[in-house]
C-alpha positions in Angstrom: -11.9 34.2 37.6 -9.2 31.4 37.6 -10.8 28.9 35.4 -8.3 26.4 36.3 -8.7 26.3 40.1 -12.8 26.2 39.5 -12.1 22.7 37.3 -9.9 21.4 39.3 -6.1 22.8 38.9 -5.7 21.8 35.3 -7.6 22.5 31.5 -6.9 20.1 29.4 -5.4 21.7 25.9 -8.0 20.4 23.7 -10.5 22.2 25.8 -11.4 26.3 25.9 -13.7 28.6 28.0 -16.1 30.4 25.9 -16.9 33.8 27.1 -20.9 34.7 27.2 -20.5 37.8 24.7 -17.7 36.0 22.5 -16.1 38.6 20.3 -17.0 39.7 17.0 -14.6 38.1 14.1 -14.0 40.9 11.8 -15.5 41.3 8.7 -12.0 40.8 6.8 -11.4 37.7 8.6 -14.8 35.6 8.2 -14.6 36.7 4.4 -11.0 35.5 3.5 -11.8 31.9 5.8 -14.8 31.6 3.0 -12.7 32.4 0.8 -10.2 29.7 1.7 -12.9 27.1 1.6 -14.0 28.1 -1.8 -10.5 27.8 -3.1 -9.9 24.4 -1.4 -13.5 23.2 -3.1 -12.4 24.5 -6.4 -8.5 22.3 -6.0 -11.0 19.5 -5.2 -12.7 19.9 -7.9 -9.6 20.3 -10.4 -8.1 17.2 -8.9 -11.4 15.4 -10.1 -11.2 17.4 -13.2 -7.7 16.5 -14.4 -8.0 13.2 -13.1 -11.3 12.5 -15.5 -9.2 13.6 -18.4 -6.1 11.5 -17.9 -8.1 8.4 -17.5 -11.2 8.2 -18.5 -9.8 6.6 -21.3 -9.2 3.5 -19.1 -13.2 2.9 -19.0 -11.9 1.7 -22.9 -9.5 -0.4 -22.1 -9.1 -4.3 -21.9 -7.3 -6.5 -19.1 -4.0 -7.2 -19.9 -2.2 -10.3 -20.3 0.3 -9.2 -18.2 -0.4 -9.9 -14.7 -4.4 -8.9 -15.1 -4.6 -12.8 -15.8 -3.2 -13.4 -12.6 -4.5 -11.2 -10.2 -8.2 -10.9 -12.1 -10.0 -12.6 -15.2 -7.2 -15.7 -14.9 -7.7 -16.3 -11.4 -10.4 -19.4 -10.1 -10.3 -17.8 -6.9 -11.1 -14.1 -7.7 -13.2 -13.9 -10.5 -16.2 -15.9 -9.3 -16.4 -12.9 -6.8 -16.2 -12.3 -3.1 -16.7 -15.9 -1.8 -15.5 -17.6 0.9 -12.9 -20.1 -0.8 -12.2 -16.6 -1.8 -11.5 -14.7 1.2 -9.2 -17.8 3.1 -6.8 -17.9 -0.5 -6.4 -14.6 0.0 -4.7 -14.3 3.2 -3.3 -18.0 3.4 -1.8 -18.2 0.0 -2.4 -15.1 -2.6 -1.7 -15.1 -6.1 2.0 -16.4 -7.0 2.3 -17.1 -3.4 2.8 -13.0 -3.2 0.4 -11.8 -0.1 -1.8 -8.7 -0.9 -4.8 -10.0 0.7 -7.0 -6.8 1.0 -6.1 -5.6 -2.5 -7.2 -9.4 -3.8 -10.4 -9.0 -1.8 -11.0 -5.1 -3.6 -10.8 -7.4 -7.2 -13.1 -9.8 -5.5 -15.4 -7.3 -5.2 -14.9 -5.9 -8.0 -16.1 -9.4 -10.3 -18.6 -9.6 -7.5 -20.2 -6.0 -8.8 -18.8 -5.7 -12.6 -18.1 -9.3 -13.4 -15.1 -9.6 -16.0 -16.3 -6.2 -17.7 -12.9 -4.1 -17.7 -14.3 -1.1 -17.2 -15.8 -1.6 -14.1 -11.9 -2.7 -12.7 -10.4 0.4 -14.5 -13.2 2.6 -12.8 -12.4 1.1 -9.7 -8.7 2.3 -9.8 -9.2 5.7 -11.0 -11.7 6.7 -8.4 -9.4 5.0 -5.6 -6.9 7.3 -6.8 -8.9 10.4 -6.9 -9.8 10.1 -3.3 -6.1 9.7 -2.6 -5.4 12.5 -4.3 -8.2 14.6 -2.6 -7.3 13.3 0.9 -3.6 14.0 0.4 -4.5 17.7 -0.7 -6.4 18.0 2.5 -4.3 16.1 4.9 -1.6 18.3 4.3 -3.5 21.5 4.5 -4.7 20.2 7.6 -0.5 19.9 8.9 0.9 22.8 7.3 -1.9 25.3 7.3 -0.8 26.4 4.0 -3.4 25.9 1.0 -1.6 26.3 -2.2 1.5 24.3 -1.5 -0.5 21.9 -0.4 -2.9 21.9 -3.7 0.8 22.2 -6.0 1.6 18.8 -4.0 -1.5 16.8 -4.8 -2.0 18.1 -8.6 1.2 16.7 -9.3 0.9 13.7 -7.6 -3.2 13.2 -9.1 -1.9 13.8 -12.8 2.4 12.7 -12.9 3.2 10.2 -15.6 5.3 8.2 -13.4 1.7 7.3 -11.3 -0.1 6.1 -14.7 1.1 2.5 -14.4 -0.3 2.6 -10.8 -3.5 3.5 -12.1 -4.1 2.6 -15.6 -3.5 -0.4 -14.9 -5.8 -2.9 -12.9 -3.5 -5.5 -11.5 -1.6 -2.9 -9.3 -4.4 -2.0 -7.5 -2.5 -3.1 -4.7 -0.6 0.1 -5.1 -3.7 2.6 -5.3 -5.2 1.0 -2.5 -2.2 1.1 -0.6 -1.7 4.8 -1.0 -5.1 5.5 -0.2 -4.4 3.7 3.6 -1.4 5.5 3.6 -2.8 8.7 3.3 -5.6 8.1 5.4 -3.2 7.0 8.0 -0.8 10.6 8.0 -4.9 11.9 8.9 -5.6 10.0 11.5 -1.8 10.5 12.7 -2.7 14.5 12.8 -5.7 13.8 14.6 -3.5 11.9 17.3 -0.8 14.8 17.7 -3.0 17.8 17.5 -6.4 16.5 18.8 -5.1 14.3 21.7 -2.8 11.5 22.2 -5.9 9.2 23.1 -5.2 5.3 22.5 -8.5 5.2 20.5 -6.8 7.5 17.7 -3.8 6.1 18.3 -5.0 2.6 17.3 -7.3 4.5 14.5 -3.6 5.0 13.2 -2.6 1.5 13.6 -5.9 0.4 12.1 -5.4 2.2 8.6 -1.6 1.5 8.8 -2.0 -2.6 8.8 -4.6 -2.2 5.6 -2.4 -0.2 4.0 -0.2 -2.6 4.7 -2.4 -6.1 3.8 -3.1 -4.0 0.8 0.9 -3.5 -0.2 3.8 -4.0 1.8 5.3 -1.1 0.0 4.5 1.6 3.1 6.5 -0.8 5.8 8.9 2.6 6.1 6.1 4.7 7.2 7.0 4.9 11.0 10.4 6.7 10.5 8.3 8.7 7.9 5.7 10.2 10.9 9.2 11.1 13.1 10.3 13.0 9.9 6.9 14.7 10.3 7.4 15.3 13.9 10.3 17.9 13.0 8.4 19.4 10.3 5.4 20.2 10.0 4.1 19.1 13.3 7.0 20.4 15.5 7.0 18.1 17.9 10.5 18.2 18.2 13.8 20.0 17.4 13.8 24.2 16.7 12.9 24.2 13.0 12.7 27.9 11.8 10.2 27.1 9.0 7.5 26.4 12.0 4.1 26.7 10.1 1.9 29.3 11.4 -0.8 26.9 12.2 1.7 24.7 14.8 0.7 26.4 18.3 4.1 25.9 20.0 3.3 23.4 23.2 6.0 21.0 25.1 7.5 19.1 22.7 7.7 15.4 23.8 11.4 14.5 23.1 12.7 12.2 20.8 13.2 9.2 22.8 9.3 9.9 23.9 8.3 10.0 19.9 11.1 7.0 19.0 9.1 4.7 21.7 5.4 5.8 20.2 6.0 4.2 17.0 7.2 1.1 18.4 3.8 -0.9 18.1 3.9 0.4 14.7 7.4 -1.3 13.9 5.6 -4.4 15.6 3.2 -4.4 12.8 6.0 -3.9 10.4 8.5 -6.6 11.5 5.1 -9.3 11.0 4.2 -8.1 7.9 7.6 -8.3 6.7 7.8 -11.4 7.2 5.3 -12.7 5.6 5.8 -11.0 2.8 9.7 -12.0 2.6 8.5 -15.6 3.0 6.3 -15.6 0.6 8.7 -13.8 -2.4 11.6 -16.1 -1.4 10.4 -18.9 -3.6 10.8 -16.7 -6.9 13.9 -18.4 -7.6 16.0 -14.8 -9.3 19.2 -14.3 -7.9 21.4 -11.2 -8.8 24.7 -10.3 -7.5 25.2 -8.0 -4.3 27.2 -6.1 -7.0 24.6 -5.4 -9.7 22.1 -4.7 -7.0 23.8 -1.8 -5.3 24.9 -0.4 -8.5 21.2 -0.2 -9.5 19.7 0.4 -6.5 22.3 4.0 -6.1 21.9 4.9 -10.4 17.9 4.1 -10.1 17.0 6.5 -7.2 18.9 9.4 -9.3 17.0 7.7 -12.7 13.5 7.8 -10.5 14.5 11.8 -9.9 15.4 12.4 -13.7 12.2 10.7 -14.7 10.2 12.8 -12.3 11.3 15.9 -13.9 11.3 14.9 -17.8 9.0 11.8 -17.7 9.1 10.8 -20.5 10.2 7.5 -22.4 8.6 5.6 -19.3 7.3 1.8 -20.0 6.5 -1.3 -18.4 9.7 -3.1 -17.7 13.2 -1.8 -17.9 16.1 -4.5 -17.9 19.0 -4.7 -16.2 21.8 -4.4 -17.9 23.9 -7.2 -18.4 26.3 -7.0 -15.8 24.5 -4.3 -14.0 24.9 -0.2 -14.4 28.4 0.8 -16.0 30.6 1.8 -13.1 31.0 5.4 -14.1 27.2 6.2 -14.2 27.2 3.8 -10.4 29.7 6.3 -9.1 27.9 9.4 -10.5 24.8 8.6 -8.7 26.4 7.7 -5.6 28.6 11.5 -5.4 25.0 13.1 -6.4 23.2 11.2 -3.9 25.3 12.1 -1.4 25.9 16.0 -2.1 22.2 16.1 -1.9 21.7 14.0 1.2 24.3 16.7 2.9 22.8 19.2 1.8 19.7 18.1 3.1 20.9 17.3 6.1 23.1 20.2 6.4 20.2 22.7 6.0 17.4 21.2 7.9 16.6 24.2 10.3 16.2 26.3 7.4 14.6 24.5 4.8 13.1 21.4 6.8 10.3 20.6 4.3 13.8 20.1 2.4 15.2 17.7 4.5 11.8 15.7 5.1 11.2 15.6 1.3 14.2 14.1 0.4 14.6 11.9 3.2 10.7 11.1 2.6 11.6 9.9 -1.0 14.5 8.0 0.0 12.7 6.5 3.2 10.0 5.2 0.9 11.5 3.8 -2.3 14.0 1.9 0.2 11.9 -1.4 0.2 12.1 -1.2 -3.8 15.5 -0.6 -4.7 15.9 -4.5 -5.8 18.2 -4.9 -2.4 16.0 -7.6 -1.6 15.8 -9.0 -5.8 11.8 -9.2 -6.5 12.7 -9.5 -10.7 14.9 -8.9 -13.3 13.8 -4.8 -13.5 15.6 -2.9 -12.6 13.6 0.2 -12.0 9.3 0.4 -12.1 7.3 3.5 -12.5 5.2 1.7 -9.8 7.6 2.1 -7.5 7.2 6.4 -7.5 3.5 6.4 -6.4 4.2 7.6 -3.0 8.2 8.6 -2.7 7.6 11.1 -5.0 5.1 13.0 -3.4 8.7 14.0 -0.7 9.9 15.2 -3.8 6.8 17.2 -4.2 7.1 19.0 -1.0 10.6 19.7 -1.5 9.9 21.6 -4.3 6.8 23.4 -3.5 7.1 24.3 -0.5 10.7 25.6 -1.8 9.0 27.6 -4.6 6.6 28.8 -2.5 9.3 30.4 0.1 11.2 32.1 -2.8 8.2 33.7 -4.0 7.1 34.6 -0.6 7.1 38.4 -0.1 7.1 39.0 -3.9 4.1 39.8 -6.3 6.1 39.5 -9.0 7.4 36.3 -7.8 4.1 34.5 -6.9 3.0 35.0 -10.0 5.9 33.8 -11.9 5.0 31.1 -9.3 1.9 30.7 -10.2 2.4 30.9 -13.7 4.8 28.6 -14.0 3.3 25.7 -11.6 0.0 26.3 -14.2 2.0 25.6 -16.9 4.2 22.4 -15.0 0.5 20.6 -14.7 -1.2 21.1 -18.3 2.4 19.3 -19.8 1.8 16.6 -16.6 -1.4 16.2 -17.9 -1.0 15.8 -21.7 2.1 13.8 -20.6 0.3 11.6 -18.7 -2.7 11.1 -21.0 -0.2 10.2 -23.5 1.5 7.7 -21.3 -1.8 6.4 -20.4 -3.0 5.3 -23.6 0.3 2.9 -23.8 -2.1 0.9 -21.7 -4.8 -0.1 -23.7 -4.1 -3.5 -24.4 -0.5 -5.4 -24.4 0.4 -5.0 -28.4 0.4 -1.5 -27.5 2.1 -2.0 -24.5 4.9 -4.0 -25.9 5.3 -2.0 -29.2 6.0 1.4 -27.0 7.8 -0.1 -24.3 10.5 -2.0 -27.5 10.7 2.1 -28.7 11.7 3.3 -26.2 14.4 0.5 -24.6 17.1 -1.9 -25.9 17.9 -5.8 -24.9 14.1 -6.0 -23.5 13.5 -9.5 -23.3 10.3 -9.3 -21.2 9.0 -6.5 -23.7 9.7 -8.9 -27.0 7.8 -12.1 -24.9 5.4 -9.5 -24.3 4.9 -8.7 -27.7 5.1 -12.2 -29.2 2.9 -13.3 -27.0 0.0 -10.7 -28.1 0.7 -11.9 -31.7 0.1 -15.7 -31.0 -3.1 -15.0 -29.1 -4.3 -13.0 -32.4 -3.3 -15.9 -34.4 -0.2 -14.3 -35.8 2.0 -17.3 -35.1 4.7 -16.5 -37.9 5.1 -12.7 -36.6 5.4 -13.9 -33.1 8.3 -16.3 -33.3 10.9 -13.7 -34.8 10.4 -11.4 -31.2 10.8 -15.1 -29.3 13.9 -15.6 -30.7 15.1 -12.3 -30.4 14.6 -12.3 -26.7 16.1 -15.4 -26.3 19.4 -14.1 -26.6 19.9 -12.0 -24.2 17.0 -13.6 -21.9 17.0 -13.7 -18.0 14.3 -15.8 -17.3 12.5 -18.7 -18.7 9.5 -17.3 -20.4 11.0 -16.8 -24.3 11.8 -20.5 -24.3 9.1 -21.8 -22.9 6.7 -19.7 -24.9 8.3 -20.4 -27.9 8.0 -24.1 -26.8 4.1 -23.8 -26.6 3.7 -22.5 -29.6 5.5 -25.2 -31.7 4.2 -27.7 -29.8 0.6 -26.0 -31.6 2.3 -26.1 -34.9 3.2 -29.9 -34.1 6.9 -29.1 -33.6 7.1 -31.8 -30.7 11.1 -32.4 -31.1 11.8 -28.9 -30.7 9.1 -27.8 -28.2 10.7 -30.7 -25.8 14.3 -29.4 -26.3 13.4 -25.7 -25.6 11.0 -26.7 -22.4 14.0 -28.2 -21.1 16.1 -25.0 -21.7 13.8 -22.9 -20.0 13.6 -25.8 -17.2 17.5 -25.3 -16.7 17.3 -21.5 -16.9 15.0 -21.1 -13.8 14.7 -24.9 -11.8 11.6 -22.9 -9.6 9.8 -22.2 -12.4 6.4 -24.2 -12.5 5.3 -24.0 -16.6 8.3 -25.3 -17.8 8.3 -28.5 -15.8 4.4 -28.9 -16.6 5.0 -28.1 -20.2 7.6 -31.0 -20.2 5.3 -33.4 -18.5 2.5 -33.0 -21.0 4.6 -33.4 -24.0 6.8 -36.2 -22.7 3.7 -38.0 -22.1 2.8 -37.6 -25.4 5.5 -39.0 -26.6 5.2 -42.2 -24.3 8.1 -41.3 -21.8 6.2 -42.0 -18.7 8.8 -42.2 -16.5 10.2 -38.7 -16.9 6.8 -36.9 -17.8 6.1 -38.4 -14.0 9.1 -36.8 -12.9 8.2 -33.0 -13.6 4.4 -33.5 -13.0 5.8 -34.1 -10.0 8.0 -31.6 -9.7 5.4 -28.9 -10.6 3.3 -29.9 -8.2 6.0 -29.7 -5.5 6.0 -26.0 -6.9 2.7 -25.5 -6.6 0.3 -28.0 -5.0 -3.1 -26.4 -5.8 -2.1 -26.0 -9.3 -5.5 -27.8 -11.5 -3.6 -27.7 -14.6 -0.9 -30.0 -13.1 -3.6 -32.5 -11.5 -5.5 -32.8 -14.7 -2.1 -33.3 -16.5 -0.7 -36.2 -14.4 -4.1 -37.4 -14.4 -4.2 -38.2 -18.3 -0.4 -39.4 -17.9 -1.9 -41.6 -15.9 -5.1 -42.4 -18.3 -2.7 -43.4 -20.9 -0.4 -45.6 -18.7 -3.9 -47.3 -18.1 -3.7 -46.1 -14.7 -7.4 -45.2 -15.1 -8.7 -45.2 -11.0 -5.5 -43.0 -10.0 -6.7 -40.3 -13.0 -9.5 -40.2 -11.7 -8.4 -39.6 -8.2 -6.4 -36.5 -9.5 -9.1 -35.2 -11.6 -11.1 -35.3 -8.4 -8.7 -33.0 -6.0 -8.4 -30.7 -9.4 -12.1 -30.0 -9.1 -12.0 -30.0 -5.1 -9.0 -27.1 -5.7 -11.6 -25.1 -8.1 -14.8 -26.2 -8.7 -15.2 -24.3 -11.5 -12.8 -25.3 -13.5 -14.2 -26.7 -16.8 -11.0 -28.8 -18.5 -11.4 -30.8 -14.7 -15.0 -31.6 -14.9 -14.9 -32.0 -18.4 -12.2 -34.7 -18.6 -13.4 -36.4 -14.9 -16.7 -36.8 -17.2 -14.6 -38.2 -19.7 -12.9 -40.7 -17.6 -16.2 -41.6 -15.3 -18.0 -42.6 -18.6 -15.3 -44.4 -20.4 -15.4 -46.6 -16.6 -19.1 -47.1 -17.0 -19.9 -45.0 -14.2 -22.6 -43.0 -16.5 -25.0 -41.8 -13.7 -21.6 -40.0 -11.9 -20.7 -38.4 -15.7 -23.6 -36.6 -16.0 -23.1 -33.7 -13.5 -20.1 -32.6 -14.8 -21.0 -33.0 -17.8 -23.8 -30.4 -17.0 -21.2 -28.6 -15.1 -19.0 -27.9 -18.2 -22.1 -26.4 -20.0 -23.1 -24.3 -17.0 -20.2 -22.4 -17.2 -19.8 -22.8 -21.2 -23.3 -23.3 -23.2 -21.5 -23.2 -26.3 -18.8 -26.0 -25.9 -20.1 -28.4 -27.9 -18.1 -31.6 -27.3 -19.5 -31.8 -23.9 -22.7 -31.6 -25.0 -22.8 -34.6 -27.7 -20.8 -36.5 -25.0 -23.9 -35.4 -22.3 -26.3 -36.4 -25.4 -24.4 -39.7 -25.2 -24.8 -40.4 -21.7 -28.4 -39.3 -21.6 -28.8 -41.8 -24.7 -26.9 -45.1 -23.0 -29.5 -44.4 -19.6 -32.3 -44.7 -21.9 -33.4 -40.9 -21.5 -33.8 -40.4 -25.5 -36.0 -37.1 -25.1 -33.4 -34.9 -23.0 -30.5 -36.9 -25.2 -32.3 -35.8 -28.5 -33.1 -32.1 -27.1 -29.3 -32.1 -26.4 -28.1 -33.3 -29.6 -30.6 -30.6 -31.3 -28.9 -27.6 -28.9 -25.5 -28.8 -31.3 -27.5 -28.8 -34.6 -28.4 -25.2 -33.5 -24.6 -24.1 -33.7 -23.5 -26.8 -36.2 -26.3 -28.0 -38.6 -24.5 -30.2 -40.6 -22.6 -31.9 -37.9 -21.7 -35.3 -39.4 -21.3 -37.5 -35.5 -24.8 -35.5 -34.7 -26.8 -37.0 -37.1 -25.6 -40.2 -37.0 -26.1 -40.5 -33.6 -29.7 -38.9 -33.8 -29.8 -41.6 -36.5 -28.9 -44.5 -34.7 -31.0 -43.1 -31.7 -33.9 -43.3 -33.9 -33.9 -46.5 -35.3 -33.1 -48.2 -31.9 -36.3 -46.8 -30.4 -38.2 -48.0 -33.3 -36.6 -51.4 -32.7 -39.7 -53.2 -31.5 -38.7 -54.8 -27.4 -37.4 -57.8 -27.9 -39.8 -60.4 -26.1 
């Protein structure tokens, strides 16, 4: 019977007639499909396996000082949890004025569920990145129709070294997150080509590509990534030889068709991008065309060297002064393009070649420093998701020169065995580097020279632990060969703690003139030029650092007492009250408002935040004699009293206590005077 003239003239492909008696599957063929889904279960399983080992150790480890601050435990807006204040920051303004709204929203939930607990953050990251590294496995088993490549791909990608610094630690959970939507998205494109070009999946596609994107902007390449896939392994277009057997052959759609599908995908690129260039504009780092070429060209062949000896990887490497030495500029460029030839050259008969490498270079394009972000010159970061193309390449290569041989698949398979135990003590090494910054700092000065951000790094971990003397030696070093502002103004704070004033003042004003855009510095020099009675200027950077950032509390409540001690006292006040409508919570803000209401009089308006400051912080005891005080001058003597006996609690011999309780005393004994 002709099916086709009984429906109509046409079955569509995603449809099949089923027969009454359907054929018996052989015996052979139902057992080795089981068989396949056992062994796909079991690389499941190892993924979770090896990924448990590498980091489980995270659950241990602290939030940094470097970036965690800003992104987590630092920031008013995220660690109070998901809120609504909250959820508008995060896709109006972001931390740094850099715009990763979803991943800001995963940390909100994150203090929402775990509070400021570390582990709960760490967990958060490891288990994004286990799923990634699951999905990946089974996405491409899904394109390929080839299992063990497939599994070779995503074990190096769940347990590489470069990816540690993705996962271990929490403030680039903007790049775990990202990957995940990434992944999720090459699914979701599969289901589109193979399962019907239906503008539901299509916009499932779109969907998980804009999160991905909202989560990092790093994936903005991904449309010319999906036509890579087209030629291999979806076959959509082009003759490839290396067809994978699971590609039924149909009519491919041509080229100009597949150009003009991703279009609405380039839409959403060309917003997010910019967004995201408007916001990093304001960074203020300028590097030369020059320098930035050379190190874009010697850090893709770097990236490669690292992925196949990773070792002697850290946080931040510098660029070197003047950029890379010409020679080593000109050696990446000749091997860079012998590959790409190659590549290019042989892309009917190795295509997974061709896609791999143009895969790596399509992705790390954003982050090559083209468009300066810092003074790196290279981030381990930066390999999350390029290097899986460099993954493919090579296993899907292996895999085709073993093919045929016994000998040779098990030289295969021996060898790829051995390849991911050293990945995974590598990269359980690497990730204890990330405990806490000391550590960080310490292995990242082994292993590099000239490391100015490393020694502020370092410096700063020692002043925090009270190790002032230790500290300033690193400061000093990385002032000379520094290329930002940080040594001197860090330097700066901590002899303005040791009562340095003089010298404080003169390096704030280096690091002022290093970087102009730099907020702290011009704050820094506001507060002490107050201090020392220059008004006029200290008025000039207050101002100036709240040009740089408007909703910054700590430059409200610092004009405000530059104000308090011109005897501006109403106009202190004014700013004290926008730094509290900025963050609420903030506890310097209500603390000195109280401060400021109660030296006016204005008692019965002191008294909340008074309350407010020991809400957040029972234990801060000026705030509580001063709420004793206030309690006391309204004539409430039994909360004043039970106040000033919370402080003898913590500090029994507290001399202003008892004479206050004293003094309390003896003027309620005070008969009323007729």
């Amino acid at each position: 019977m002709d099916w086709s003239v009984q429906l109509g003239g046409s079955i569509p492909h995603v449809l099949s007639f089923q027969p009454a008696n359907p054929p018996v599957r052989p015996a052979s063929t139902v057992n080795q499909s089981r068989a396949n889904a056992y062994d796909a279960w079991g690389v499941c399983a190892f993924l979770l396996l090896a990924i448990g080992l590498i980091y489980g150790q995270t659950l241990g480890h602290i939030l940094l000082d470097y970036d965690d601050n800003i992104f987590v435990y630092g920031n008013p807006h995220v660690a109070p949890g998901l809120t609504g204040d909250g959820f508008r920051w995060a896709f109006t303004e972001g931390p740094g004025g850099e715009w990763y709204p979803l991943a800001m929203l995963s940390h909100m939930l994150d203090c929402q569920i775990f509070g400021l607990n570390a582990w709960g953050h760490h967990l958060t990251n490891v288990l994004i990145h286990a799923v990634t590294s699951i999905a990946l496995f089974l996405v491409l088993r899904r394109m390929t129709g080839e299992l063990w490549p497939s599994a070779l791909v995503a074990a190096i990608f769940a347990v590489h070294p470069q990816h540690v610094e993705s996962v271990a630690w929490v403030a680039e959970r903007k790049d775990v997150l990202s990957g995940l939507f990434f992944v999720l998205t090459l699914g979701a494109y599969l289901g589109y080509v193979r399962h019907g070009r239906t503008l539901g999946r299509y916009a499932l596609v779109a969907a998980l590509f804009t999160l991905g994107l909202l989560s990092k902007p790093m994936i903005v390449t991904l449309p010319p990534l999906l036509l890579l896939l087209d030629f291999w392994p979806l076959a959509r277009f082009g003759s490839a030889i290396d067809r994978p057997r699971s590609v039924v052959p149909v009519r491919q759609p041509g080229l100009l068709r597949l150009v003009l599908e991703k279009l609405p995908l380039l839409a959403i690129v060309a917003a997010d991008s910019l967004v995201t260039l408007s916001t990093h504009a304001s960074r203020g780092v300028t590097v030369e065309w020059k320098v930035r070429l050379g190190n874009a060209a010697v850090s893709c062949v770097r990236y490669i060297v690292q992925f196949f000896y990773p070792v002697d990887l850290v946080a931040f490497y510098p660029i070197p002064p003047g950029g890379p030495p010409a020679w080593q500029v000109a050696g990446a460029i000749a091997i860079l393009t012998i590959v790409t030839a190659a590549a290019v050259t042989g892309r009917r008969r190795f295509p997974y070649c061709f896609v791999g490498w143009f895969w790596y270079l399509g992705m790390l394009f954003p982050v090559l420093g083209l468009v300066t972000l810092g003074w790196f010159s290279m981030a381990d970061r930066f390999m999350y998701l390029p290097s899986i193309g460099l993954t493919i390449a090579l296993a899907w290569g292996a895999a085709r020169l073993a093919a045929g041989s016994p000998a040779g698949r098990w030289v295969l398979g021996t060898g790829a065995g051995l390849a991911i135990a050293v990945l995974i003590a590598c990269a359980t090494w690497q990730a204890s580097f990330w405990r806490d910054d000391e550590t960080l700092w310490t292995h990242a000065l082994a292993c590099t020279t000239d490391n100015a951000e490393a020694e502020v790094g370092l410096a700063d971990a020692l002043a925090r632990r009270g190790e002032l003397d230790q500290a300033i030696p690193y400061y000093r070093r990385a002032m000379e060969h520094a290329t930002d502002y940080s040594p001197f103004n860090n330097l700066g704070l901590l002899l303005a703690r040791q009562g340095k004033i003089d010298e404080a003042t003169t390096l704030f004003r280096r690091a002022a003139e290093t970087e102009p855009k730099a907020f702290d510095p011009h704050l820094n020099l506001g507060l002490v030029l107050a201090e020392r009675k220059q008004f006029g200027e200290s008025r000039q950077h207050f101002d100036r650092a709240l040009e740089i950032d408007p909703l910054s509390v700590k430059a409200h409540c610092g004009l405000a007492h530059l104000l308090c001690l011109e005897g501006k006292i109403d106009d202190g006040r004014v700013e004290l009250e926008r730094a509290i409508t900025i963050d609420p919570r903030n506890i310097a803000a209500h603390n000195d408002l109280a401060q400021v209401l109660a030296h006016q009089g204005r008692i019965d308006q002191a008294i909340p935040h008074f309350e407010a400051v020991l809400a957040a912080d029972p234990n801060y005891l000026p705030a509580r004699i001063e709420l004793a005080r206030a309690l006391a001058a309204r004539g409430r003597t039994g909360e004043a009293t039970a106040q000033y006996r919370r402080v003898l609690e913590s500090d029994p011999n507290n001399p202003i206590v008892r004479q206050d309780l004293d003094n309390l005393h003896r003027r309620d004994a005070q008969p009323p005077k007729p």
